[in-house]
GURO-690952 format. One record per residue (C-alpha): residue in three letters; x, y, z. Coordinates in nm, 2 decimals, always signed. Last residue first. Example, Ala and Ser with C-alpha at 12.3 -4.5 7.8 and 13.67 -1.06 7.14 Angstrom:
2
- Ser / +1.37 / -0.11 / +0.71
- Ala / +1.23 / -0.45 / +0.78
END
This chain:
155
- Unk / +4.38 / +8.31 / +8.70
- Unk / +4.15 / +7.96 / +8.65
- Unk / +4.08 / +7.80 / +8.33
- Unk / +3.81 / +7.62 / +8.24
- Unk / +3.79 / +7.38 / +7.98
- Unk / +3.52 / +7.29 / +7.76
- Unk / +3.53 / +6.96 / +7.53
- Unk / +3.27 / +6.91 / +7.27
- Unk / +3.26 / +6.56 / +7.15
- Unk / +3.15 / +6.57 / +6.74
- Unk / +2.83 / +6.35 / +6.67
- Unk / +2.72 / +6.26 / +6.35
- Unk / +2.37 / +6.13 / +6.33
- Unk / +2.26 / +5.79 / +6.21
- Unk / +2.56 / +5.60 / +6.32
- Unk / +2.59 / +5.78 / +6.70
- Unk / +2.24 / +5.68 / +6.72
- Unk / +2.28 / +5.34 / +6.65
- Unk / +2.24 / +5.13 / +6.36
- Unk / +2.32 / +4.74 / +6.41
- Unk / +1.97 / +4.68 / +6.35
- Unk / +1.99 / +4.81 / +5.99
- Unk / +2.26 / +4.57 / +5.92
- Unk / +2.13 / +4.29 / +6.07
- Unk / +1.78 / +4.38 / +5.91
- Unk / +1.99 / +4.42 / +5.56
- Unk / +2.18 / +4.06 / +5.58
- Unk / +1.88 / +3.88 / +5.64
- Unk / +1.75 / +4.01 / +5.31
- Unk / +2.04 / +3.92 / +5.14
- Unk / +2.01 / +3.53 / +5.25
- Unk / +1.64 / +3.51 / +5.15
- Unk / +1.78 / +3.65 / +4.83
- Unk / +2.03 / +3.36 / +4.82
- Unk / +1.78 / +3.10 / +4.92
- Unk / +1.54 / +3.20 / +4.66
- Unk / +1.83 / +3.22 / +4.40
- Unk / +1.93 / +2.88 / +4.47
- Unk / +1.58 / +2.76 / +4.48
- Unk / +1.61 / +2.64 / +4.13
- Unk / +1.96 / +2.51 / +4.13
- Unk / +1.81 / +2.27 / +4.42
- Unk / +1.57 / +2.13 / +4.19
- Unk / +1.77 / +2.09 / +3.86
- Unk / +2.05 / +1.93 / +4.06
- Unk / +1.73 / +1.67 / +4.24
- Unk / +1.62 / +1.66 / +3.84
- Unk / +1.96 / +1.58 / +3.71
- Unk / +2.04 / +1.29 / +3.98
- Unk / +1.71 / +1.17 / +3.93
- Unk / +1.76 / +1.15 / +3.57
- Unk / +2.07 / +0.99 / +3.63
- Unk / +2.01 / +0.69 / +3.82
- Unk / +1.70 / +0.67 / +3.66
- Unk / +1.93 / +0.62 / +3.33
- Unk / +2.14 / +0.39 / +3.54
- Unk / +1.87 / +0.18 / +3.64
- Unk / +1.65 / +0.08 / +3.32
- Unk / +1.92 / +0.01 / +3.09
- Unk / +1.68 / +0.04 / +2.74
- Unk / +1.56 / -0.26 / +2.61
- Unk / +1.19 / -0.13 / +2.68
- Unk / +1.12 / +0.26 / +2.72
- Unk / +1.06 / +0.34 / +3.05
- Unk / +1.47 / +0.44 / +3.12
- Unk / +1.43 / +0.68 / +2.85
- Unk / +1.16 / +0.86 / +2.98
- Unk / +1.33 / +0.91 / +3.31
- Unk / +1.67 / +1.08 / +3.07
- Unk / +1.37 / +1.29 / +2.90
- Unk / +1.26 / +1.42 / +3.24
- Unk / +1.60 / +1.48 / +3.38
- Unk / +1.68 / +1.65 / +3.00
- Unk / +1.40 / +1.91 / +3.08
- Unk / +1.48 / +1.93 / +3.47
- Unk / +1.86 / +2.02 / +3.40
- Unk / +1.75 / +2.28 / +3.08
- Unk / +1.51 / +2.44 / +3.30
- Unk / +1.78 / +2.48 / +3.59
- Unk / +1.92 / +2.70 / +3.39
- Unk / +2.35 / +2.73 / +3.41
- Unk / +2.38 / +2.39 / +3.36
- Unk / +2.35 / +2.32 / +3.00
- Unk / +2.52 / +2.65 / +2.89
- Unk / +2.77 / +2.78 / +3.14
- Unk / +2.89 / +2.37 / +3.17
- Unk / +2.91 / +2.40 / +2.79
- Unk / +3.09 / +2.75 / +2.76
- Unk / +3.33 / +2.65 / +3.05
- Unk / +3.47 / +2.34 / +2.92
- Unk / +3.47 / +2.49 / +2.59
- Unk / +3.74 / +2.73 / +2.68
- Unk / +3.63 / +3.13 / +2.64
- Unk / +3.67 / +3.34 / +2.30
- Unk / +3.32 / +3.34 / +2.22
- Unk / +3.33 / +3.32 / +1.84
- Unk / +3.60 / +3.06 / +1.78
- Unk / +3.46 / +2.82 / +2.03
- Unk / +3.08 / +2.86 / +1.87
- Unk / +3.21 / +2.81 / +1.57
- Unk / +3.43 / +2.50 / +1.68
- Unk / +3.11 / +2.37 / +1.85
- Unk / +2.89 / +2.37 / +1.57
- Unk / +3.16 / +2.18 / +1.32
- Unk / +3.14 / +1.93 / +1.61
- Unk / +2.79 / +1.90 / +1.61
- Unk / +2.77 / +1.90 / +1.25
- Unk / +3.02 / +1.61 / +1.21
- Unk / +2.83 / +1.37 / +1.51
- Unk / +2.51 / +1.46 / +1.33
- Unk / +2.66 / +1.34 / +0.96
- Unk / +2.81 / +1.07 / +1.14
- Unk / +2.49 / +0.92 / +1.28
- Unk / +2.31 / +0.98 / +0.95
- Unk / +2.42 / +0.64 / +0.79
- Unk / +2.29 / +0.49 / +1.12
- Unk / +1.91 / +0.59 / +0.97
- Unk / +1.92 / +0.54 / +0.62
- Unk / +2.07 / +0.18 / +0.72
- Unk / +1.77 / +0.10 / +0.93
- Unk / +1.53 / +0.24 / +0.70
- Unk / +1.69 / +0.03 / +0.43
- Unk / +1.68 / -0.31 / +0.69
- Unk / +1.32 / -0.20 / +0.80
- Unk / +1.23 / -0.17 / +0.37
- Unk / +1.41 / -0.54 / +0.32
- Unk / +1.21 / -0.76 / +0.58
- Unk / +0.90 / -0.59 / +0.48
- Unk / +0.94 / -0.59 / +0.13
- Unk / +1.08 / -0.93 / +0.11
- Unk / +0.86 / -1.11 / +0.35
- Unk / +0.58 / -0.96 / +0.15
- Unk / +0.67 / -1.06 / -0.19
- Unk / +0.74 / -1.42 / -0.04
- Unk / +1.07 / -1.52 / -0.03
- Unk / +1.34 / -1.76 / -0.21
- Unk / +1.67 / -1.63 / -0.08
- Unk / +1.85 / -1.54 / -0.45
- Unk / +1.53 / -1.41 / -0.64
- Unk / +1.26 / -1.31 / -0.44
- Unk / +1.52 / -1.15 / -0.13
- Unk / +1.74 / -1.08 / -0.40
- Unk / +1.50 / -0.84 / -0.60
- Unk / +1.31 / -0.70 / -0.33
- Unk / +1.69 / -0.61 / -0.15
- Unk / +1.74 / -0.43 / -0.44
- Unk / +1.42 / -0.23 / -0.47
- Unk / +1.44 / -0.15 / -0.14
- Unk / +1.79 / -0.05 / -0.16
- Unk / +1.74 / +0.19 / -0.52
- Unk / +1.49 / +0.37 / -0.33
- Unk / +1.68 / +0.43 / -0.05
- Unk / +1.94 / +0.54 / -0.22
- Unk / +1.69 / +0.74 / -0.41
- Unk / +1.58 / +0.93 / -0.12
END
């Protein structure tokens, strides 16, 4: 807060002083630059923590991060049709690359879609799978039979 502080009143100064501005061109011109540089000074701060984050995580699970990430953002298909959604919003907003961020939220929300009916189609599956195996009962399965053998002897 005082940095930026200390930046907007800075860049009021030289923008009156040095570039010969109005009090308003200066203040606006200079409080978007300080919001600006607030803003990507933060970028590695978030790129540190997340990394920090993952090595925890790593350390406590004891599995490869390949597999804890994919078992974590693609394991719920909520989590695949939440960031499809976000991905499409994206590609609205203007100066954005349209295409390849519908490219992808489509591609997330048609993954998020079909990992959704997954487990339909697998109990659907299961269920099939009981009336074969109840049809293929037959009498000699549900009751034990023994062959009886009787021989007859002659003297």
């Amino acid at each position: 807060m005082l940095i930026n502080g200390i930046n907007i009143l800075g860049g009021f100064i030289i923008g009156i002083a040095m570039r010969g501005m109005t009090f308003q061109d200066a203040l606006s011109s200079y409080t978007i630059l300080t919001i600006g540089d607030g803003l990507v000074s933060q970028i590695p701060a978030l790129i540190i923590s997340i990394a920090a984050g993952l090595v925890v995580t790593r350390s406590a699970a004891g599995t490869s991060l390949d597999l804890q990430i994919k078992t974590q953002l693609l394991g719920n298909p909520r989590v695949l049709g939440t960031v499809s959604g976000v991905v499409i919003l994206f590609s609205i907003i203007p100066g954005m690359p349209t295409i390849p961020f519908l490219i992808i939220g489509i591609v997330l929300g048609v993954s998020s879609y079909i990992k959704n009916k997954k487990p339909v189609i697998d109990e659907i599956e299961n269920v099939e799978e009981m009336l074969k195996k109840k049809q293929k009962k037959t009498l000699k399965n549900i009751y034990k039979l023994t062959l009886l053998k009787l021989k007859l002897v002659m003297v």
